[in-house]
C-alpha positions in Angstrom: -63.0 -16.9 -32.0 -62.2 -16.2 -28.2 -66.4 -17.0 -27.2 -66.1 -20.4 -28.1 -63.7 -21.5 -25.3 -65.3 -18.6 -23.2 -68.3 -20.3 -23.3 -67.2 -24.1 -22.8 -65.1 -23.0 -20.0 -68.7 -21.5 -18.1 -70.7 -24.5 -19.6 -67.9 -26.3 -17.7 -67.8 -24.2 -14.3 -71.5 -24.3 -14.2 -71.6 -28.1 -14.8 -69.2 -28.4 -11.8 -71.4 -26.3 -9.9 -74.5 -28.0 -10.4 -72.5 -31.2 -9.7 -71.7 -30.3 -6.1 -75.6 -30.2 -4.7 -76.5 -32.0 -2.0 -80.0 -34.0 -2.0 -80.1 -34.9 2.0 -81.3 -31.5 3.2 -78.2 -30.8 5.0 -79.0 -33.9 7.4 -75.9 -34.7 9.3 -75.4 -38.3 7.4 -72.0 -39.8 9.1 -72.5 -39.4 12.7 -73.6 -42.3 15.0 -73.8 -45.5 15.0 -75.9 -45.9 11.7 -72.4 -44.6 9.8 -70.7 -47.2 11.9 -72.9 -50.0 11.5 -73.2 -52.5 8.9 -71.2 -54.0 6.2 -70.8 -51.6 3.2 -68.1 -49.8 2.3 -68.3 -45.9 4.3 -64.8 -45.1 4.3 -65.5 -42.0 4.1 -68.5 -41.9 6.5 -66.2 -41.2 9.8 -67.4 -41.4 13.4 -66.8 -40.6 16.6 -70.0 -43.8 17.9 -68.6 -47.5 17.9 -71.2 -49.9 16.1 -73.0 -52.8 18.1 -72.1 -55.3 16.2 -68.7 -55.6 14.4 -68.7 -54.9 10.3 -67.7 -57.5 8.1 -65.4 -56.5 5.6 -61.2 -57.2 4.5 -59.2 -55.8 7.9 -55.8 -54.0 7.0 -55.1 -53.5 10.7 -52.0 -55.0 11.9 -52.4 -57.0 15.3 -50.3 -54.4 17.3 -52.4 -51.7 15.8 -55.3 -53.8 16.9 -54.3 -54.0 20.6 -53.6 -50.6 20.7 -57.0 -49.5 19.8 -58.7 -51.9 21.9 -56.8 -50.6 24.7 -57.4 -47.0 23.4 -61.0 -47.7 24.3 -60.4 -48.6 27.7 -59.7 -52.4 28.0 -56.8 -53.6 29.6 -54.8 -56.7 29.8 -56.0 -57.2 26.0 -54.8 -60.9 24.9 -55.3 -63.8 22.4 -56.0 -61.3 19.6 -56.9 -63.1 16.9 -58.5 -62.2 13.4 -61.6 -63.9 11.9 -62.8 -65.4 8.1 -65.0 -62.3 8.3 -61.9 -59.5 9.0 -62.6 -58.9 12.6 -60.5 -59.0 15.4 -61.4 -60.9 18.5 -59.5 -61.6 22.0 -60.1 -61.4 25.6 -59.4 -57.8 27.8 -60.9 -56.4 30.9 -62.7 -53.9 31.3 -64.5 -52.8 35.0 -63.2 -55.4 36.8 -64.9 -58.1 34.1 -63.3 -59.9 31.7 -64.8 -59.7 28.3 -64.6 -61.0 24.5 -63.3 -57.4 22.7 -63.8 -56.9 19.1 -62.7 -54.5 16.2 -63.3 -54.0 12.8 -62.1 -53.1 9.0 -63.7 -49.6 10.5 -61.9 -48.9 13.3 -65.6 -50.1 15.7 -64.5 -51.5 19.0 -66.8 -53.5 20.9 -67.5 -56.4 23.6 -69.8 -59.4 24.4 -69.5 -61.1 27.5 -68.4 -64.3 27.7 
């Protein structure tokens, strides 16, 4: 009587197990600017590397949480923060002496294009 809940709870445990295996060869896969980049979903994928181009994608940061990242990344006098159809953030801030269009987006990515 005890063997068959014995054995569902290993049948369990080894299903689990099995469940947990990775297919990528231990490649590191969210690091750099690939995890960063594009527009799906990698919540989970975190980064240290800032994309090139900003991801499209709905934006839950607030606009003073937006100016202090974009200053957390070395911009200054960060203004006319604004955010876009797309869920990106864009204003004007300086950075080394020039004054460039910042960026951030639904990931947390800063970035800048000259004007």
């Amino acid at each position: 009587m005890r063997s068959i809940p014995l054995a569902l709870a290993a049948a369990l445990i080894a299903t689990a197990a099995s469940a947990q295996t990775t297919t990528n060869n231990g490649a590191a896969t969210n690091n750099g600017t690939a995890a960063a980049s594009g527009d799906n979903n990698q919540a989970v994928a975190t980064t240290s590397a800032d994309a090139p181009q900003p991801a499209h994608g709905a934006n839950s940061f607030s606009h003073g949480e937006a100016r202090r990242r974009i200053t957390a990344h070395g911009f200054q006098k960060v203004a006319s923060l604004h955010k876009d159809a797309n869920g990106v953030w864009w204003g004007q801030g300086m950075k080394d002496g020039q004054q460039v269009r910042v960026w951030l987006d639904y990931k947390g990515n800063v970035g800048q294009q000259q004007p």
